[in-house]
C-alpha positions in Angstrom: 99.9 137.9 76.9 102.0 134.4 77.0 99.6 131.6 78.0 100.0 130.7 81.4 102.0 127.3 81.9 99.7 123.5 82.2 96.7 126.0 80.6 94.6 124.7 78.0 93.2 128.2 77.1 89.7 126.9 76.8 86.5 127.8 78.5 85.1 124.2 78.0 84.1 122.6 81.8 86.8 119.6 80.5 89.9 121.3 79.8 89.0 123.4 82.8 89.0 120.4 85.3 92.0 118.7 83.4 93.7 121.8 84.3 93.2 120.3 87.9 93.0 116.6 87.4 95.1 115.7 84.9 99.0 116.1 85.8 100.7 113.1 86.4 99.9 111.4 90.0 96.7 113.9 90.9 94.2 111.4 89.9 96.1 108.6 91.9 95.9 111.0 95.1 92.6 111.2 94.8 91.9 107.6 94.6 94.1 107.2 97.6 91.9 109.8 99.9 88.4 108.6 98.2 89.8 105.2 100.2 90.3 107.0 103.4 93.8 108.1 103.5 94.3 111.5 104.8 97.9 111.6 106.3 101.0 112.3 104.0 102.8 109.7 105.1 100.3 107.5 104.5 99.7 109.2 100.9 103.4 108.2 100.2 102.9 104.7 100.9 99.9 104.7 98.2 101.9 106.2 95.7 105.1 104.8 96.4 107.4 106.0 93.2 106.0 109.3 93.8 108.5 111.7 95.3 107.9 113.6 98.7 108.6 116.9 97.1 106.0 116.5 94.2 103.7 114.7 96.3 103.5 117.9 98.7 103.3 120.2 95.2 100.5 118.2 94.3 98.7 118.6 97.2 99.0 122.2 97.2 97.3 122.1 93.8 94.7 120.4 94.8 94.1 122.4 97.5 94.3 125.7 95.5 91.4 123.4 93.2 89.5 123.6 96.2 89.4 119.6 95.6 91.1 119.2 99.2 91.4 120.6 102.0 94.7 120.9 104.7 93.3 121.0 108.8 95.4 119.9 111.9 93.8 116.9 114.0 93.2 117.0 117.7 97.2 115.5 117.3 98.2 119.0 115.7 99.4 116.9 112.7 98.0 118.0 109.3 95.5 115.7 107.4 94.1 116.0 104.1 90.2 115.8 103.4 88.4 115.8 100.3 85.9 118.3 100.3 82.7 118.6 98.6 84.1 119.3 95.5 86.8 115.7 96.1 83.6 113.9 97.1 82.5 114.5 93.7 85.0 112.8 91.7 84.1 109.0 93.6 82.3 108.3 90.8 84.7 109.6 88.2 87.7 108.0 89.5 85.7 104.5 89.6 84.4 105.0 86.5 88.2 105.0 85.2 88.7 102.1 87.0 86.3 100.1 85.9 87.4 101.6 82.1 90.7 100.5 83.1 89.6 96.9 84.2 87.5 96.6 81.2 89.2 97.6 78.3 93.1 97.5 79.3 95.0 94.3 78.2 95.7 91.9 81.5 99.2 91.5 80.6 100.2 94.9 80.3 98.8 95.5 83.6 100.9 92.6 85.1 103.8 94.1 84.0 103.5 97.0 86.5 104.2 95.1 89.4 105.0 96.6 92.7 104.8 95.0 95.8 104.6 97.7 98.1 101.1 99.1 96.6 99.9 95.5 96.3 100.5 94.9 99.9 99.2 98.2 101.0 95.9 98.0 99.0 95.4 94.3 100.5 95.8 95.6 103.7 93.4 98.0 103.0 90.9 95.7 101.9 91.4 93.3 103.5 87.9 91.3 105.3 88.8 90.4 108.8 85.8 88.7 109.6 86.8 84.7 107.7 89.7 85.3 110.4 90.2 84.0 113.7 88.9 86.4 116.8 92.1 86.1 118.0 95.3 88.0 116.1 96.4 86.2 113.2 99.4 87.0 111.3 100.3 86.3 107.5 103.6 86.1 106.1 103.7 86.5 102.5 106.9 85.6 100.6 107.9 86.8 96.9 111.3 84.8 96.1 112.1 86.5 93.0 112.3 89.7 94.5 115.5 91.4 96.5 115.7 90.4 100.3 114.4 93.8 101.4 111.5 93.6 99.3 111.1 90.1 99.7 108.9 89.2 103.2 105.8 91.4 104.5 103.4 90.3 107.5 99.9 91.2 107.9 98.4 91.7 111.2 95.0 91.2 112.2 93.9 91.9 115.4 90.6 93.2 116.4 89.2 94.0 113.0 92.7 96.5 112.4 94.9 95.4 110.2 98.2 96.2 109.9 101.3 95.9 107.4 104.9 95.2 108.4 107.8 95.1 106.3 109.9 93.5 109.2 109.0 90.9 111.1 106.6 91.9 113.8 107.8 88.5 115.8 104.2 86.9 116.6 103.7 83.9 115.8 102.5 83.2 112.2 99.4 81.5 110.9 99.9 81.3 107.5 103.1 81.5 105.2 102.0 82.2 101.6 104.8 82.3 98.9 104.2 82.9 95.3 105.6 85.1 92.0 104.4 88.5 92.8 103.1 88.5 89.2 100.3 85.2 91.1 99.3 87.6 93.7 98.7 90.7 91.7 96.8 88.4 89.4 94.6 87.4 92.2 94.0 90.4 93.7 92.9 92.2 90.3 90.5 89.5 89.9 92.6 87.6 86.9 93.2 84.4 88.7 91.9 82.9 91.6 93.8 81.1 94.8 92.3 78.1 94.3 93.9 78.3 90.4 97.5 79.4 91.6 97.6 76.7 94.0 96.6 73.7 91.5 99.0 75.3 89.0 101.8 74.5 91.7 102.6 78.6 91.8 101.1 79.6 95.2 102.1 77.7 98.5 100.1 77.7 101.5 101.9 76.2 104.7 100.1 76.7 108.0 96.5 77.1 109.9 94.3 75.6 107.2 91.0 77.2 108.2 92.9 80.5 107.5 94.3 79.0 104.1 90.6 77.9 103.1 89.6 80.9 103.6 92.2 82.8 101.6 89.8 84.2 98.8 87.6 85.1 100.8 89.9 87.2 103.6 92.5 88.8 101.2 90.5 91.7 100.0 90.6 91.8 96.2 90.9 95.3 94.1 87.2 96.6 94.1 87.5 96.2 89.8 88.5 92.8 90.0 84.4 91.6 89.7 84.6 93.7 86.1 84.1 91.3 83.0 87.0 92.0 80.7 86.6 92.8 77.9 89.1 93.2 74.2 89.7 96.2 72.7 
C-alpha cells in the first residue's frame, strides 16, 4: 500500500504528534489561540504572511487532531477553542519559545522583522495599568518603512486596548518613532527604552508620565526575561 502523504509511518508517540504539529504555520496557530485568539480574522492578523486558504486548511487539521475545536458564539459567528488536548501543548509551545530565546542568535531573529505581528503582539500585551484612567493614545512611527506600513495608533481605554492602522483621530499622548529593528529589539527583551533613547534611535515627543513609563506599559514578548545564551 503507498504511504499515505505528510506520514511518517512510525508508531513512536513523536512522529505521531508531528504528523499533527509539525506542518508549516500549525505550531504558530497554536501559540496564537494559547494567547486567546479564537476568531479567524483575528488568527490572520497573528500570522500575517499566512494565506486565508491555508490558514482555513490548517484549521481543519487541527480540528480533525482533535487539538481544536469549531462552535458558533451567541453572535452565530464561528470561533476556534483549544480543547483539552490544545490545552496541553501550553507548555510545549513555551518551552520552544523559551528554546528559541535561549539558544537562537539575536541577529538572525532581528532580521525577521514585521511590523504588523510586532504591533499586534504589543497590543496584546500590553499593561494598561502605568496609563492614564482616562484614554490615551500612542502613535508609533517606523520611517524606513512604506507609507502604508508606516504609522499605527494604540488605544487604551478602559483597560481594552486596541490597534489602528489609520488614524483613529483622538488626540495623541505620545508619538514614538524609531527603526522597526529598535522596537522589535525592545520588545524581545534585547534592548531597553531607556538604551534606544540615549543611543539617539528612539524619539519620544509628548505626555512624559506616559513616556516614563514606556517600559513598563508596552508589554514585552513573554521570552524577553530569558538569559541568552551561545550556541
Amino acid at each position: 500500500m503507498e504511504e499515505e502523504r505528510g506520514s511518517y509511518g512510525q508508531f513512536c508517540p513523536v512522529a505521531m504528534a508531528s504528523e499533527i504539529l509539525c506542518s508549516r504555520w500549525t505550531v504558530l496557530l497554536v501559540r496564537e489561540m494559547l494567547c486567546g485568539t479564537t476568531r479567524f480574522n483575528e488568527l490572520r492578523r497573528g500570522v500575517p504572511r499566512m494565506s486565508p486558504a491555508l490558514l482555513s486548511k490548517r484549521l481543519k487539521e487541527l480540528e480533525r487532531g482533535g487539538v481544536i475545536r469549531s462552535v458558533p458564539n451567541e453572535k452565530g459567528v464561528v470561533e476556534y477553542r483549544l480543547t483539552d488536548a490544545g490545552e496541553e501543548l501550553r507548555p510545549v509551545v513555551l518551552g520552544l519559545g523559551f528554546w528559541g530565546q535561549r539558544w537562537v542568535e539575536s541577529q538572525l531573529s532581528l532580521k525577521n522583522l514585521d511590523p504588523s505581528l510586532l504591533m499586534w503582539d504589543m497590543r496584546r500585551n500590553l499593561d494598561p495599568q502605568p496609563l492614564p484612567k482616562a484614554r490615551s493614545t500612542i502613535h508609533f512611527q517606523y520611517p524606513e518603512l512604506p507609507e502604508n506600513r508606516r504609522n499605527w495608533w494604540l488605544v487604551v481605554e478602559e483597560g481594552k486596548v486596541d490597534l489602528c492602522l489609520q488614524d483613529p483621530g483622538f488626540d495623541v499622548d505620545l508619538t514614538v518613532t524609531c527603526p522597526l529593528r529598535s522596537m522589535t529589539a525592545i520588545w524581545m527583551g534585547l534592548a531597553t527604552v531607556r538604551q534606544e533613547v540615549d543611543s539617539g534611535r528612539l524619539e519620544l515627543l509628548g505626555d512624559r508620565m506616559v513616556a516614563r513609563s514606556m517600559q513598563q506599559w508596552l508589554g514585552l514578548s513573554p521570552f524577553a526575561g530569558e538569559t541568552r545564551r551561545v550556541a
